[in-house]
Structures are given as C-alpha cells and as structure tokens.
C-alpha atoms as one frame of an Amber mdcrd trajectory, in Angstrom:
protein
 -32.219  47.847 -73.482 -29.708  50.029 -76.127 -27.145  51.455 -74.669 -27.241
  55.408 -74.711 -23.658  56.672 -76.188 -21.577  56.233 -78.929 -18.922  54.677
 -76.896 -21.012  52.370 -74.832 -22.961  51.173 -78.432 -19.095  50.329 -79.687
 -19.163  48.250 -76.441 -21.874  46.700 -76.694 -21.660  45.043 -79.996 -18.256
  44.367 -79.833 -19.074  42.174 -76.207 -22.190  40.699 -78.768 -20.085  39.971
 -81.335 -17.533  38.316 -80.046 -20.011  36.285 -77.561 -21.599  34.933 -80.797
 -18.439  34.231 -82.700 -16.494  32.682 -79.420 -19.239  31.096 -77.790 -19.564
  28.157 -80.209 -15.756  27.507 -79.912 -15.636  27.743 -75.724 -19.049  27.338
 -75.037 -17.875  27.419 -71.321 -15.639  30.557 -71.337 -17.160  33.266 -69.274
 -15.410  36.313 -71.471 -16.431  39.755 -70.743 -14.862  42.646 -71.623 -14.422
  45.524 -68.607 -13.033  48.006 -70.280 -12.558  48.923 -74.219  -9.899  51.914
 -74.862 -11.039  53.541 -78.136  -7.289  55.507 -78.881  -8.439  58.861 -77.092
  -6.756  59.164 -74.293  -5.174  56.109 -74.063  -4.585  52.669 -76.051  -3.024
  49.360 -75.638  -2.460  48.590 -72.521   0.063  46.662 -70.773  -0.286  44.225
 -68.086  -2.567  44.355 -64.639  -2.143  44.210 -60.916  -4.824  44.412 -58.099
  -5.253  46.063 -54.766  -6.658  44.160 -51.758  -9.479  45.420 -52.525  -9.353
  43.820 -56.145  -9.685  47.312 -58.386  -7.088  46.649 -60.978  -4.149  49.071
 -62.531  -2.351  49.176 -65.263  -0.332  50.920 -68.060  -0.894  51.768 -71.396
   2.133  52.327 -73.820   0.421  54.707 -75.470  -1.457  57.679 -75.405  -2.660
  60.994 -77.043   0.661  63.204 -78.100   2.270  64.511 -75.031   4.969  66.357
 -77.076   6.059  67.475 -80.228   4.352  63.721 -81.688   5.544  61.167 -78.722
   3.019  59.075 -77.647   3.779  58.395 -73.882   1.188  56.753 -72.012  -0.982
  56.394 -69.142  -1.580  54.787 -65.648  -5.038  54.099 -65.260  -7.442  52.218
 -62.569 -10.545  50.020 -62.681 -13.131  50.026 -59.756 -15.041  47.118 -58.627
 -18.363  48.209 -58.147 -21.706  46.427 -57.487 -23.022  44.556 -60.039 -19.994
  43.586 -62.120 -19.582  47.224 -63.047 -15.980  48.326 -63.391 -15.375  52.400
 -63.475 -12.437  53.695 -65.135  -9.574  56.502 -64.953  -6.767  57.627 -65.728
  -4.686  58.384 -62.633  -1.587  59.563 -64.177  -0.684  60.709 -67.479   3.532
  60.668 -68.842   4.705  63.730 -70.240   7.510  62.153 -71.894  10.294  64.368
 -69.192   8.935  61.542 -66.652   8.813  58.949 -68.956   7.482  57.276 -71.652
   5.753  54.167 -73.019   5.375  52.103 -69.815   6.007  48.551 -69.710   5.688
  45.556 -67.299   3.132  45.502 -64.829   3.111  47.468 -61.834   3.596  46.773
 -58.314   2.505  47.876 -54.475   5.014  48.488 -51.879   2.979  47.732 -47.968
   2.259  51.359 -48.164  -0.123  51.215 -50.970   2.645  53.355 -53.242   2.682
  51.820 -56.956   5.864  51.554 -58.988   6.818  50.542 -62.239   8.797  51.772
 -65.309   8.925  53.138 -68.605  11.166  51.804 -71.459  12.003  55.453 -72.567
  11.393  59.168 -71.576  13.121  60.404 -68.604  15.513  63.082 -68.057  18.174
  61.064 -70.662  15.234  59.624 -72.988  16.061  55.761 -72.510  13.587  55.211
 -69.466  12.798  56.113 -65.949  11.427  54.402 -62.293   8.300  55.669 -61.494
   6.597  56.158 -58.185   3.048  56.858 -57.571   1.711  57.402 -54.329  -2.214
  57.989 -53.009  -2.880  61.808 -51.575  -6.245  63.118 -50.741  -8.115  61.250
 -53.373  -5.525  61.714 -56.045  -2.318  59.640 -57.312   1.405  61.819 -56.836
   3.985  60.580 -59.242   8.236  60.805 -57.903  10.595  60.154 -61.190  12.871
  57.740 -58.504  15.779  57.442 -61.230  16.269  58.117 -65.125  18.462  56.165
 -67.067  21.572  57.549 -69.304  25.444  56.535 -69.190  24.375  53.020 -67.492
  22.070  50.307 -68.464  19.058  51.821 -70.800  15.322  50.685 -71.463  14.257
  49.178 -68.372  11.449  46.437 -69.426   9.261  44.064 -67.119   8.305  44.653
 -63.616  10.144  45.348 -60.693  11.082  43.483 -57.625  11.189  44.262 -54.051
  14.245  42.494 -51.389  13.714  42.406 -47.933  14.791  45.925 -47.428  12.625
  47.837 -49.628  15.354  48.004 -52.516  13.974  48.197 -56.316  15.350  45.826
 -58.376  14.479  45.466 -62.187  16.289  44.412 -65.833  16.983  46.915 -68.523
  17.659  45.496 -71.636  19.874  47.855 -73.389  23.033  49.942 -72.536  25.953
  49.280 -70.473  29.660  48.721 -71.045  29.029  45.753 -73.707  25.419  47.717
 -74.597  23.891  44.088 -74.253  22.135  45.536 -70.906  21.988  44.468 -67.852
  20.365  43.760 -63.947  19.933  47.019 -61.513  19.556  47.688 -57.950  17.713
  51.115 -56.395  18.244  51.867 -52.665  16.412  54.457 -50.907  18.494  57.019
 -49.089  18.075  60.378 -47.868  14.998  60.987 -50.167  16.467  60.111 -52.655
  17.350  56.631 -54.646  20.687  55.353 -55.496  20.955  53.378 -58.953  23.404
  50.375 -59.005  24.413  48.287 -61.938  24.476  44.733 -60.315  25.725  42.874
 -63.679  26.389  43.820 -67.125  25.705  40.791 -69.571  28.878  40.267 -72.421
  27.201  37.780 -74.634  28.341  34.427 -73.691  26.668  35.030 -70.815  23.379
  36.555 -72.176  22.524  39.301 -73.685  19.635  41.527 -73.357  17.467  40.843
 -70.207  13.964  41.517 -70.398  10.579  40.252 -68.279  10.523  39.875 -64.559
  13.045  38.560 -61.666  12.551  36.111 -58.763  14.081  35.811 -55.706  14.746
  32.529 -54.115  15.199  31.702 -50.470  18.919  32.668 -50.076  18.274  36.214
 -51.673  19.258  35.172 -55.472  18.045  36.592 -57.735  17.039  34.454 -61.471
  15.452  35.846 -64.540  15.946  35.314 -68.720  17.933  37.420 -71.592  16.411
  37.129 -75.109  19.686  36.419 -76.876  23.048  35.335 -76.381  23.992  32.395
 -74.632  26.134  29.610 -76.406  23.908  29.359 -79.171  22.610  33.166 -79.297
  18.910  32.526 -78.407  18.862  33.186 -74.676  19.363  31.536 -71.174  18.000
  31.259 -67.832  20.558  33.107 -65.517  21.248  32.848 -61.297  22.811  36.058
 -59.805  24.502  35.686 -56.530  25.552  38.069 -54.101  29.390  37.328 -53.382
  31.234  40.369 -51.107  29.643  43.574 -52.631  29.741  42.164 -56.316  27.140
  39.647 -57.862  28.112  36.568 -59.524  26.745  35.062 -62.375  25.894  31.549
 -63.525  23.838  30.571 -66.913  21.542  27.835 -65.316  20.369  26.942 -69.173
  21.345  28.237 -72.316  18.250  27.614 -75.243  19.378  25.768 -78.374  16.074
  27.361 -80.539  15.186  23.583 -81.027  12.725  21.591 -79.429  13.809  23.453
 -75.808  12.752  26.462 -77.670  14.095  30.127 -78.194  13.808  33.622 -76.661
  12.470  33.401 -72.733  10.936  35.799 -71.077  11.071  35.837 -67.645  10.434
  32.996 -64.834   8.251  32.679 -61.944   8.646  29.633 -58.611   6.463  27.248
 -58.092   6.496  26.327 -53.736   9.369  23.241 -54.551  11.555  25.737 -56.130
  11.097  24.902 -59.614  11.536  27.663 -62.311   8.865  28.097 -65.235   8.634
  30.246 -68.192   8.150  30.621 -71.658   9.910  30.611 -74.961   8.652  32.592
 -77.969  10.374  30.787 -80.147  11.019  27.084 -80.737   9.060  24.089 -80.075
   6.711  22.476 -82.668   7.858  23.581 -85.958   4.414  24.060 -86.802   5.120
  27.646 -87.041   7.986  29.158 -89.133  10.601  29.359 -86.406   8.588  27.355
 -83.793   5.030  27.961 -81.989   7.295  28.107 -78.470   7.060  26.386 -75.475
   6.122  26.547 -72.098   9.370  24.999 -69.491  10.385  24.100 -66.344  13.665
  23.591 -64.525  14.497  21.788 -62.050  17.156  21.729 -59.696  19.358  19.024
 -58.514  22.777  19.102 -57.154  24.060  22.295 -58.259  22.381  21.646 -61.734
  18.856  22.219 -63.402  17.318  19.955 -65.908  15.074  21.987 -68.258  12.094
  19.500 -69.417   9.480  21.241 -72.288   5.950  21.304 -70.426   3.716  22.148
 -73.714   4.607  23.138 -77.503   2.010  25.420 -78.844   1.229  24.203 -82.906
  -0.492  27.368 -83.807  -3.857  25.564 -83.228  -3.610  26.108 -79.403  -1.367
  29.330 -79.659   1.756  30.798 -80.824   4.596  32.880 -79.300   3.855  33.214
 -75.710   5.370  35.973 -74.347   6.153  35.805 -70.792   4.507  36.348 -67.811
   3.240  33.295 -66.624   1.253  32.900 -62.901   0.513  29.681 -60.813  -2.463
  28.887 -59.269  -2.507  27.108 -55.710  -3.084  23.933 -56.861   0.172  24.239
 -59.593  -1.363  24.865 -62.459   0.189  27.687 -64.768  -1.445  30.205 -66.747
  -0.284  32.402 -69.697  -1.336  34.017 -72.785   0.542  33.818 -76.592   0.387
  36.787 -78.761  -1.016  34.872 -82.064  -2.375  31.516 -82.972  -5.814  30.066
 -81.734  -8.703  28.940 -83.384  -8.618  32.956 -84.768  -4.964  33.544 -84.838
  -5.374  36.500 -82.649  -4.005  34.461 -79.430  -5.136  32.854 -76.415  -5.140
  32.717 -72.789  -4.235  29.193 -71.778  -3.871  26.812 -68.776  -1.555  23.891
 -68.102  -2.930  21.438 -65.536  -0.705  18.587 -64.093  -1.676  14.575 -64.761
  -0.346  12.236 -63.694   3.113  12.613 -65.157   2.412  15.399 -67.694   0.778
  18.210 -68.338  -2.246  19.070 -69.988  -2.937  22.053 -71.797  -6.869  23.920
 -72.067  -7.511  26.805 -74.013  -9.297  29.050 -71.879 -10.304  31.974 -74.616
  -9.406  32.273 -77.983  -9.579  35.747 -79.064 -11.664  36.869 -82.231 -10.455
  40.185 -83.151 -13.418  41.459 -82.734 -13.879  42.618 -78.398 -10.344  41.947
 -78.198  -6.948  40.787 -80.288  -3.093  39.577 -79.209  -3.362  39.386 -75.690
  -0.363  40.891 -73.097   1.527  39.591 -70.665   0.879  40.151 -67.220  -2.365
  37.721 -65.980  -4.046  38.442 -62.379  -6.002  35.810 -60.630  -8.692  36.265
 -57.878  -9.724  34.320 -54.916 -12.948  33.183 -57.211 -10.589  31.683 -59.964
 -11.407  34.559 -62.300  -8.080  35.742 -64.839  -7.817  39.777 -65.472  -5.742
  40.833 -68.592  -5.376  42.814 -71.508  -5.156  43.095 -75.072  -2.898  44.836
 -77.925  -5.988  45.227 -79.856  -9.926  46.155 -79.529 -10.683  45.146 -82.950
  -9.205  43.286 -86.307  -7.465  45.717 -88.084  -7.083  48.988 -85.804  -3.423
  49.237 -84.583  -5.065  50.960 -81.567  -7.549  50.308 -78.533  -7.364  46.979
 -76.931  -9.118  45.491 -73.968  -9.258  44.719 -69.968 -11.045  41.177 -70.126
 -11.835  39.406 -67.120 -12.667  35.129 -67.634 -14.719  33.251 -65.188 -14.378
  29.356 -64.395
C-alpha cells in the first residue's frame, strides 16, 4: 500500500531506505523511525523524556522565525497509540521573549508540570527556566526565571532536591564569565534564582550537561574546560553553612583519560559514569573519546577508561548516558560508525571489562548525528533523536525508537 501525502511518501522511503542500507550491517536492529521533522514548523530536536504513560516529549532548537529572523523552537509530544502508531504536536511554541533554542531534555515534577530550559531568549536574551503545565487539554507555559547580570546560557537538564528546588548548570556568565551551578526556590509564586558556585578556571570552567545528587544531598556534574590541564573535570559541590564548597574529583589530561565531559549519571554502588568527547584512541584527530567511570574510595575516586571509540564504533560521544537495571550503559556519539553519521551504543559488563555493541549505525538517510538524551522502556526499547533527517540537509532530524 503507497502512502497518500507528500510528507508520509518522504517517510516512507526514507524508513525503506535506510532499512535496506542498515539492515545488512545490524541485521538484528529493530530501527524505526516515529517521527521525521521536515524544517516547517520545527527541526532538530533535542533529547526525550516519557510520561507514565510512555508518550514522549521533547524540544527542538529550532523552529520557523519567531522574530525579526530568530529561530526559537518548539516543545512537542508523541502519543502512543495502537498499533505502533505515534501522533504528533507541537504543544508549545518559543517566541524568543520566553526563550529560545531549548536544550537538555525535559523533566516532570509529581504533578505532571514539565520543565526545562533554553540556552538564550528570555527577558535578558542569554536563556530562561521554563514551566509547562497541563490545563483543559492544552499545555500553559510560566517563564520561572530569565537570566542577565548572573550566570548566562543555561544548558542540560534540570534537577529536582527533596524540596522541589530547580537546580541546573549554565555555562556562561558570572563574575569570572566561566559560568557556573544555580539553585531556583519557589516562593510566593514566584522563584528565587541563586548562584550556588561560580567556576575560576583552576577549578573548571564552563559547566554544561546534567547534575546528580548523591545520598548526602551533593551535588556532581562536568565543565568542558579548565581544570589543571584546561580540558575539563568531574566536580563535587557540597553544602557547607549557606555556601557550597567545591572539590575537582578528576581533572582530564586530553590523553588516553580523554577530554571534554559532559555530564555524569550513578550507577546503585555510587559509581560516576560519563563521557569524554575528546581523547581516547587517537584514531581520530584529537581522539574518538571515551566512555569512564569513577570510583570512590577513601575520600578519593579512581577514574578507569570503560571503552575508546576508533571511529569504526563511533566518535565524540556527547553526554547523556543511561543505565539499564542490569548495569549496562547506553549512549550515542555524534559521528563515526560504519556511515560516519554516529551510533547508538551499549556497554555490557564481562567478567572484568566491558564490552561494547553497536546497536544502530546511522545512514544519513532516515536519520544522521544522533543527540543526547536516550529513554528506555520497560520492554528494553531506546527512544532518541537525531540532528539530521537526511545526508546533506542542515535541517529535519528524527525520533527513532530501537527494539531488542
């Protein structure tokens, strides 16, 4: 049977296509594409989270011109439906005042209310925290705070503490304008921005992807740069009397540890894992990256190098890895593959090591340079996006989903 419009036609070769061209590589990946953005409203999209009812959300950094030229984005929503059908829409659209270009994945509060933020736009034009909440069938969006004289460019998703406080990194601004960690506490209807640390350099510098908290109410995440050799660290932030301390748990060397993390996730025995875009197997210019681990031990962590991508199985993974409940991680890398157009991979443990399986390997064609920002189901099946629908249009991209 043909499909009927235009659009769905697109969609329907591109899903052949890439079945024929993939299939022989992965002739067990269960790719399927659930939604193709075509540039009108809406393109690339960025990062997914799901409901309990598993319809997924996400953002798109761009959109059609919201004003005078500024692209600024959407929010949009996939329904399940029967049948493997997936319906989409947009549920709010930035206008640039309340933000613009999205980034990070969302998240729910236990009210259902979605948050997230935009890395410019806003009442100063260097970002905002969003809010949108469900009302009669529709989505209401609250601008909770827009950035100016503080910290600037908010990047990554949010956290929630115990309390309901917001707490996110911006990567930009502040006194040393190497950005910085900040807190948002509800009160009287309104929310109250605090600047919990300010990185200098030494330090860090420039904080980006998402924060964890541990067990003690800590709070750990990465900086791209700085450090003692200027290529990021792993950072601990500690609240101590109204003021948070800091301590750099590893600072990256850009060798074989690897260069520019992005973020870190806990595994259940308090081990920290994330990724490096740089660094690694040299197989690339400045290294493929890497995929880490630290572990703690009396007052110290001990960073070992889980996998080194060599172009073949990826290159440049870029944050936002998740764990399954047996341990194994997940990810995707922006390039490299058997198509250079990335990969979603998995790391499995044995025995002592790890091994690594290439899950997809994107064509271009139905899909290209996948995001950050994986979601995995109670049926073992990953949700993400892409940059790209197709080689050689800096527009579009994907919502995949891939079965076991």
């Amino acid at each position: 049977m043909k499909p009927k419009s235009a659009q769905a036609t697109l969609l329907w070769v591109s899903v052949l296509i890439t079945s024929l061209l993939v299939g022989n590589a992965h002739a067990v990946s269960k790719y399927q594409i659930l939604h193709n953005f075509l540039g009108k409203p809406a393109k690339q999209p960025v990062g997914l989270v799901a409901d309990s009812a598993g319809n997924l959300y996400g953002t798109t950094a761009e959109s059609a011109s919201c004003r005078k030229g500024i692209s600024c984005g959407v929010v949009f929503k996939l329904t399940r439906g029967s049948g493997g059908k997936w319906s989409y829409s947009i549920i709010h659209i930035f206008r640039g005042s309340d933000g613009s270009e999205p980034s990070g994945s969302l998240i729910f509060d236990s009210s259902g209310n979605l948050y997230g933020v935009t890395g410019y736009g806003g009442a100063n034009g260097t970002g905002a925290v969003f809010e949108l909440s469900p009302s009669a069938g529709d989505w209401q969006e609250k601008v909770l705070y827009s950035f100016g004289s503080d910290v600037q460019t908010p990047l990554g998703a949010l956290t929630f503490d115990t309390n309901g406080n917001l707490y996110g990194a911006a990567i930009n601004g502040g006194t040393n304008l190497r950005g910085g960690i900040f807190e948002l506490k509800p009160s009287g209807g309104t929310w109250q921005e605090t600047t919990l640390y300010e990185f200098a350099g030494p330090d860090g510098s420039n904080p980006t992807g998402n924060l964890v908290w541990d067990s003690a109410g800590n709070l750990y995440g990465a900086t791209v740069d700085g450090g003692q050799y200027q290529v990021g660290v792993v950072f601990e932030l500690m609240p101590n009397g109204g003021s948070w301390t800091e301590k750099v748990l590893y600072s990256f060397t850009g060798g074989s540890d690897g260069a520019l993390p992005q973020g870190v996730i806990f595994d259940s025995a308090g081990d920290l894992y994330g990724t490096t875009d740089w660094g690694g197997d040299f197989s690339c210019n400045n290294g493929c990256g890497t995929v880490f681990k630290l572990t703690p031990s009396m007052g110290n962590w001990t960073l070992s190098t889980l996998h080194a991508f060599d172009i073949v199985d990826g290159e440049s993974p870029n944050g936002g890895l998740i764990l399954d409940s047996s341990g194994s991680v997940y990810g995707t890398t922006l390039l490299g593959g058997k198509y250079s157009y990335g990969v979603v991979f998995k790391l499995s443990k044995s025995g002592s090591g790890w091994i690594e399986t290439v899950l997809h390997s994107f064509a271009g064609l139905g899909g290209a340079n996948p995001n950050p920002g994986l979601v995995l189901d109670q049926q073992g099946v990953l949700y993400g996006t892409t940059d790209r629908s197709n080689v050689g249009h800096q527009q579009g991209g994907v919502v995949f989903s891939i079965a076991p």
